[in-house]
C-alpha positions in Angstrom: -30.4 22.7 56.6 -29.4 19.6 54.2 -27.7 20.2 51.5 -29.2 19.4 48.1 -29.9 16.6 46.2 -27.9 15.6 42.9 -30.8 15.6 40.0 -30.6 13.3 37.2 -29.3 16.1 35.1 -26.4 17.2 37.4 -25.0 13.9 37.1 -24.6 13.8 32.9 -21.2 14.3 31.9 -21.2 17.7 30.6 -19.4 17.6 26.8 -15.9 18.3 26.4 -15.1 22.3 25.7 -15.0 21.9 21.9 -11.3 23.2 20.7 -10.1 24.0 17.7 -10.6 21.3 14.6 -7.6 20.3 12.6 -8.3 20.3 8.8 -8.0 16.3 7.7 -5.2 18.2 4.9 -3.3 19.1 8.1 -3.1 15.2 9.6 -1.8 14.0 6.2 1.8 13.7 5.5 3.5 16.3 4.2 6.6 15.8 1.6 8.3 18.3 -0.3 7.8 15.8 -3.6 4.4 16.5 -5.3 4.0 12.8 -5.8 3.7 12.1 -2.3 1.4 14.2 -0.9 -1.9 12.6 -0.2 -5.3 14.0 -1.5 -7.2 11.3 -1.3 -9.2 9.6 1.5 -11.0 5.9 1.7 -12.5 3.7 3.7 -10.9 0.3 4.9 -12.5 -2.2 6.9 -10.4 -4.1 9.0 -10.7 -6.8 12.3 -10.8 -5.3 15.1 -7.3 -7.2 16.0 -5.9 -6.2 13.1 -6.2 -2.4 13.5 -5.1 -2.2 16.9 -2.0 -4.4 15.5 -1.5 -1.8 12.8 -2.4 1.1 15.0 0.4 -0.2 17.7 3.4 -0.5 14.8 2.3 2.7 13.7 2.9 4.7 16.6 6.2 2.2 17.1 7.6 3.4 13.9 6.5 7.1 14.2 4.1 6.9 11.3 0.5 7.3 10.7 -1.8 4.3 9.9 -2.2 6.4 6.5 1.7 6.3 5.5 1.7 2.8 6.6 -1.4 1.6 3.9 0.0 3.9 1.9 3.3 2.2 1.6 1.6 -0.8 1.4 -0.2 0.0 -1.6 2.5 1.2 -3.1 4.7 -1.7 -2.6 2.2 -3.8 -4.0 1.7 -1.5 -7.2 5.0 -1.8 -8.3 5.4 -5.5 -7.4 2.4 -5.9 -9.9 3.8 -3.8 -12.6 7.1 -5.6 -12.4 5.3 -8.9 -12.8 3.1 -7.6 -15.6 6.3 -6.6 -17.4 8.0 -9.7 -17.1 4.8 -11.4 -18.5 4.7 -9.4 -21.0 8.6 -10.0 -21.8 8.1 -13.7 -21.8 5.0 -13.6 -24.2 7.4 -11.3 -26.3 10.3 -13.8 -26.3 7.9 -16.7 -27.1 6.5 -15.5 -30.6 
C-alpha cells in the first residue's frame, strides 16, 4: 500500500503555540526617578533604511529604540528652551 498523499491543508504552516503576552508597561524602561518612566506611546514613521540603522545602534548600545527617541527628544527640548532663553535675554538687554 502507498502511503498518502500531502493535502493542500497539511502543507499550511500551522501558527506558532501562542505564549504568554508581555504588557507594552513591561517593555518600557524602568527608572527609579518618576520623571523618567515612560507612559506614553506614538507613532513615528521612518525609511525603511533609517529604522534598521536605528534599530542596529540600538541593540549596539544596549538600549531600546524607545530610550533612544526618547533621548532624542529630550536633547532637542532642552536645546530649544536654552535658545528660547537666550532670545529672550537678548530682547531684555535691548530695551
Amino acid at each position: 500500500m502507498t502511503p498518502p498523499r500531502n493535502r493542500l491543508a497539511d502543507t499550511i504552516r500551522q501558527p506558532a503555540k501562542k505564549t504568554a503576552s508581555i504588557p507594552v508597561k513591561d517593555t518600557l524602561r524602568h527608572d527609579d526617578e518618576e520623571e523618567t518612566k515612560l507612559t506614553r506611546r506614538t507613532t513615528v514613521y521612518l525609511s525603511e533604511q533609517t529604522w534598521k540603522k536605528l534599530k542596529i545602534s540600538a541593540v549596539e548600545d544596549d538600549k531600546n529604540v524607545s530610550q533612544i527617541v526618547e533621548d532624542l527628544v529630550d536633547s532637542y527640548l532642552k536645546r530649544r528652551t536654552r535658545k528660547l532663553e537666550k532670545a529672550a535675554k537678548n530682547d531684555f538687554e535691548r530695551s
